[in-house]
N, C-alpha and C positions, 0 to 999 in steps of 0.2 A: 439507475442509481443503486447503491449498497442494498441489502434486504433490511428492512428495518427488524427481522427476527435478528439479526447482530448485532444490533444496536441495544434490544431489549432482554438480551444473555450475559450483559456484562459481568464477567465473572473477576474477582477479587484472585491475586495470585496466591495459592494459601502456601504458609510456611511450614513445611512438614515436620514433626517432632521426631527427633533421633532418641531410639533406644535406647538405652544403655543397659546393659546386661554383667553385673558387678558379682562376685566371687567373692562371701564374707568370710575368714581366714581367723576372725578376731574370736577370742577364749570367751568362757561362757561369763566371764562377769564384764563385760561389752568393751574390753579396750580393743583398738583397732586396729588391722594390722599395719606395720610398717611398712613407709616408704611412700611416696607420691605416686595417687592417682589420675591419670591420663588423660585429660580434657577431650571432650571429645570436638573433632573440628568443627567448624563453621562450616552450614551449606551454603556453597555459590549461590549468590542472586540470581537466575540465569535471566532477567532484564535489564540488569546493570548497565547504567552507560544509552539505555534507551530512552527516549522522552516519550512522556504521554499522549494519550489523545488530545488532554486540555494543552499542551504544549505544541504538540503539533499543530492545532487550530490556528495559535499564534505565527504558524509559518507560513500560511496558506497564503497567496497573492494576495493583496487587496483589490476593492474596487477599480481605481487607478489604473491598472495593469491590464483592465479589456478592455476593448473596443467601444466609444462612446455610441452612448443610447442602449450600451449592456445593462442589465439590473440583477443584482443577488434573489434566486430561487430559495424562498425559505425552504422549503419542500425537499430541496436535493443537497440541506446541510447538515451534517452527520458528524460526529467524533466520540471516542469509547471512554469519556471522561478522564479522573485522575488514575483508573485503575488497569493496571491489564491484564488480558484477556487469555486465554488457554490458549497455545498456537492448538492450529489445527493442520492434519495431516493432507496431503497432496492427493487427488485425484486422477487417479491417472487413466481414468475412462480416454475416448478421445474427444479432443477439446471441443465444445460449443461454441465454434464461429462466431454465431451470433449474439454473444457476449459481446463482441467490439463494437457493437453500435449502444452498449451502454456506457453508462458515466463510471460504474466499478467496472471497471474492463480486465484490471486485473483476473481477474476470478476465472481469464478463461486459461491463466496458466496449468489451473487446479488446487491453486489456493484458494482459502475463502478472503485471506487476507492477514494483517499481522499482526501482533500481538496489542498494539496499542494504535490506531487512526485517524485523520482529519477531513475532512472534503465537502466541497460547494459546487456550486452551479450556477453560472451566469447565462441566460438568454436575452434577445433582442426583443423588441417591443413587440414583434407578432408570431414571436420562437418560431422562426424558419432557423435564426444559426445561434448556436448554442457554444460554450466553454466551459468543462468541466474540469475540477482541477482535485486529486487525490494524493494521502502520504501516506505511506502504511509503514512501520517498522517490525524490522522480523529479527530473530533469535540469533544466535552464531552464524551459519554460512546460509542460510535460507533465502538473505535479499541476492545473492550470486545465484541462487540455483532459479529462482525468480525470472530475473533476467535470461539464463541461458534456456528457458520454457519456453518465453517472449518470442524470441528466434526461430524455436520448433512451431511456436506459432504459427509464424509467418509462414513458415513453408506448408503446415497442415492448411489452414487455411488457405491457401493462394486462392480459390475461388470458392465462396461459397451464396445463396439465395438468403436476400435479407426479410425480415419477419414483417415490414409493411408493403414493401411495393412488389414482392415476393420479385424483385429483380436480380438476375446475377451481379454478385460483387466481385471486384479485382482486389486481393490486398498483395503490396509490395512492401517488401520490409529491409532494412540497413542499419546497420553498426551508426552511429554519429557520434564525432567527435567535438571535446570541447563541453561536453553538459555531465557536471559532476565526475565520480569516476568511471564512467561507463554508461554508453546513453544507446538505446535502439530505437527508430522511428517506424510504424508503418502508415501507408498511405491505401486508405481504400476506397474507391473508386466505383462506380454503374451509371452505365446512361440513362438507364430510368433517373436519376438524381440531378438536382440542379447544382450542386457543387458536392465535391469527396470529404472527406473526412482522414485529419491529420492525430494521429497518437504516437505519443513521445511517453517514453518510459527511461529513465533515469535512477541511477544509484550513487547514494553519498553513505558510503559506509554500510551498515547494517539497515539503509532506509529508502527506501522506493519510493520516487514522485511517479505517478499517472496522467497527464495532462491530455483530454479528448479536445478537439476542438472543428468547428463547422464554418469559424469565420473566416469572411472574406472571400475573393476570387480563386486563392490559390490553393485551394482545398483546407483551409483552416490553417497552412504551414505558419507561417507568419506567429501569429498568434497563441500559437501554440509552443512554438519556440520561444517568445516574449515571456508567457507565463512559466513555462518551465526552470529558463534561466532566473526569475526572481525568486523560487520558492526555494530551489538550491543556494540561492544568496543569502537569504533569510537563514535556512536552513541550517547553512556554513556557522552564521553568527552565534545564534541559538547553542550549537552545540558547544561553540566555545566559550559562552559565556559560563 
């Protein structure tokens, strides 16, 4: 799940004070000079237009939407409150694979993640299968470059050893159509394992859903596809409200 040191950096966006550098022209017994001076502009929001982490909580699947006999993980619920956060710059080491067997799976594009977030965690009554569901919202073109990481993913990883059963993993990865504006899925895979794991990554604007999931026979597909398409529903409404 997320680091909780990102949870406890919440940092306030600060609005920076414009200079002004003014030329006094006016006679020594203080009249002023003529003529109107120059406002100086407004600096761009650059969050405008994005919702919060308290907001985006409100997007997040509900109960309803996993697999019955799921139960909400207090442990694995996180959001950056009403404020947001400093983007942070991309890493571009080469990716840690095994990142994909976490719930923030993002992170293994080389983000930490985006400027404002939400995310939960559902497991089954003895956590053998798990549903995790994330939102992160990023700056101007960031949630596109996001995605086309995703991709590079998939092919950097195609096979790499997982951190418990130290077994070879398979991941396969694919464009999906039909989920927001642009959706990639991968599916990874090891015979050491008694079922795969399904990750769907999803863009609706400047906003990333993350959805891991372990339920079920068919590697979590299912499941994961259900949650996905609800948070983008939400999602949809939310913004236009």
């Amino acid at each position: 799940m997320r680091l909780s040191s990102r949870v406890a950096t919440l940092l306030a966006v600060a609005a920076l004070p414009l200079a002004l550098s003014a030329c006094s022209t006016g006679s020594s017994d203080g009249s002023s000079h003529s003529g109107a001076s120059a406002k100086p502009a407004k600096a761009k929001n650059p969050d405008a237009g994005l919702l919060t982490g308290t907001q985006l909580k409100q997007v997040l699947a509900p109960a309803s939407a996993f697999p019955a006999g799921f139960t909400h993980q207090a442990d694995g619920s996180s959001d950056s409150g009403d404020k947001f956060l400093s983007p942070s710059g991309r890493k571009t080491a080469k990716p840690d694979c095994t990142r994909l067997e976490g719930t923030a799976w993002i992170q293994v594009t080389g983000f930490e993640g985006g400027v404002s977030f939400a995310q939960d965690d559902y497991a089954n009554q003895d956590n053998t299968e798990e549903v995790a569901q994330e939102i992160d919202a990023f700056r101007g073109t960031t949630a596109k470059t996001v995605m086309k990481q995703l991709q590079s993913v998939a092919t950097e990883c195609a096979t790499f050893t997982d951190t418990d059963a130290h077994a070879r993993v398979k991941v396969t990865g694919r464009s999906t159509a039909g989920l927001g504006d642009e959706a990639f899925t991968m599916t990874l895979t090891s015979g050491a394992w008694e079922n795969g794991t399904t990750l769907i990554a999803a863009r609706s604007g400047n906003t990333v859903v993350t959805v891991l999931s372990t339920a079920g026979s068919d590697d979590g597909a299912a499941t994961a596809k259900k949650v996905t398409t609800r948070v983008l529903k939400s999602l949809k409404g939310k913004s236009a409200a």
